[in-house]
N, C-alpha and C positions, 0 to 999 in steps of 0.2 A: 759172155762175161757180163756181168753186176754192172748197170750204163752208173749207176752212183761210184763205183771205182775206177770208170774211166773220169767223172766229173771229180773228181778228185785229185786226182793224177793231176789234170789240167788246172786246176785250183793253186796245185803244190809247184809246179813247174810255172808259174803263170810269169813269176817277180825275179827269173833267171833268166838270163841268155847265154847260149851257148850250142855248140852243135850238134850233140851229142844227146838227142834229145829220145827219152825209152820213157814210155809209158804204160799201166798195167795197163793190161787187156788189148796193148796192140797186137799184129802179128807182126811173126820174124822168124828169116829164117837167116841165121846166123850163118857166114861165108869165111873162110879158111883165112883169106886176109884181111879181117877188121876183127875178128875174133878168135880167141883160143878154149876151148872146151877144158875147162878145171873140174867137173864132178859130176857125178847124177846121185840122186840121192835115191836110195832105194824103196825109201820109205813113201816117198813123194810121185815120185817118176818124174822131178823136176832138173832140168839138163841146165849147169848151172857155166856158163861164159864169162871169159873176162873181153873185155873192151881191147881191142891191141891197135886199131887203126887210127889216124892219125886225130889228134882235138883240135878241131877249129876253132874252139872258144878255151880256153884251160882253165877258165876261173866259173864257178858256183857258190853263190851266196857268200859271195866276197871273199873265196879261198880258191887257192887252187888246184885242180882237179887232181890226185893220184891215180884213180883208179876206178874203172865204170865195171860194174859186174853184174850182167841180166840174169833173168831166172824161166828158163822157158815152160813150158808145158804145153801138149800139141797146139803146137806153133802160136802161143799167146806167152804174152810178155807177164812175168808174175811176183816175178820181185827185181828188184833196182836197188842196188847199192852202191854209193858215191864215196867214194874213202877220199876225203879232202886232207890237204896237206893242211899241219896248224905252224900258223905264224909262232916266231920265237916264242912272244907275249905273252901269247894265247893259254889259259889256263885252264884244263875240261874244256867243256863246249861255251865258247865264248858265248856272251849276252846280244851280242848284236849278230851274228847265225842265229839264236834262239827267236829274236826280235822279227827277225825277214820272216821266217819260217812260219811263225804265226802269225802274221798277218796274211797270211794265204789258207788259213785253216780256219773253218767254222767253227770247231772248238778247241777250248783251248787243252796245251800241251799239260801231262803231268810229270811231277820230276820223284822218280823210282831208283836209287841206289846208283847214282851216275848215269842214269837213262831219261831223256826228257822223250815221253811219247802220246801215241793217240789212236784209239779204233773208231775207227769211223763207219758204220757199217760192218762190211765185211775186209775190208781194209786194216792194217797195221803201218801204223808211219814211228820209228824212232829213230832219235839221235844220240849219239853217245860218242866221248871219246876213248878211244878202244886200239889194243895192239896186240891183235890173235891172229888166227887164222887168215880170218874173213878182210883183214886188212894186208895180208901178206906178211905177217908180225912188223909190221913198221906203226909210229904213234901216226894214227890217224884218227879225224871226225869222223867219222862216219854215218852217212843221213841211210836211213833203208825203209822201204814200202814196199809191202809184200801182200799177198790177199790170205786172210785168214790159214793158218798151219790142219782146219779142220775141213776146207774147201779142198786145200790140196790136196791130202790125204785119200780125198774120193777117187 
């Protein structure tokens, strides 16, 4: 794995605390009770988990956690998705989530159709607020870092 997509990773996680801590390019091997296996993609061959086991910390970047969803590929961690719960208030991806999140990024975020994001390399980090699939159709933020859809694909 890309050491600039692990310095990154570490970058991005650096201004949160919490337990539940996945980063690309660690290894994992996902275990029947802390995870459940939601999809492979065929295109990818990437084996995509949700989080089931218990959160020691529930709150990220000042929200609290819904839902952790890894993205494997032999046995490296490849994408991470954080589906945060939005305060009542909270309108799209509130300013101060956007605020935290760039301050841990060496460059800055761009804002795309409801999507504030960034490639860094061979990395993808957005944020967006969102209520499909990948959130479990409930209103969620959701922060995701994935390594390039053209790395995967090999």
């Amino acid at each position: 794995m890309n050491k600039s997509i692990l310095i990154i990773s570490l970058l991005i996680f650096s201004l949160s605390s919490f337990g539940q801590k996945y980063y690309l390019g660690d290894d994992l091997t996902p275990t029947t009770d802390k995870f459940k296996l939601i999809g492979i993609s065929s295109q990818t061959n990437v084996y995509s988990y949700q989080y089931i086991g218990a959160f020691t910390d529930k709150y990220f970047y000042g929200r609290q956690i819904g839902d952790i969803i890894v993205g494997i590929k032999n046995g490296k961690i490849v994408t991470t998705i954080y589906n945060l719960i939005p305060e009542k208030s909270d309108v799209g991806v509130p300013s101060d989530i956007i605020e935290l999140i760039q301050k841990t990024l060496p460059f800055p975020l761009a804002y795309r159709n409801g999507i504030y994001g960034v490639n860094i390399d061979n990395t993808s980090i957005s944020i967006s607020r969102t209520n499909n699939a990948m959130t479990f159709n409930k209103d969620r933020i959701m922060f995701l870092t994935t390594v390039k859809q053209s790395i995967l694909s090999q």
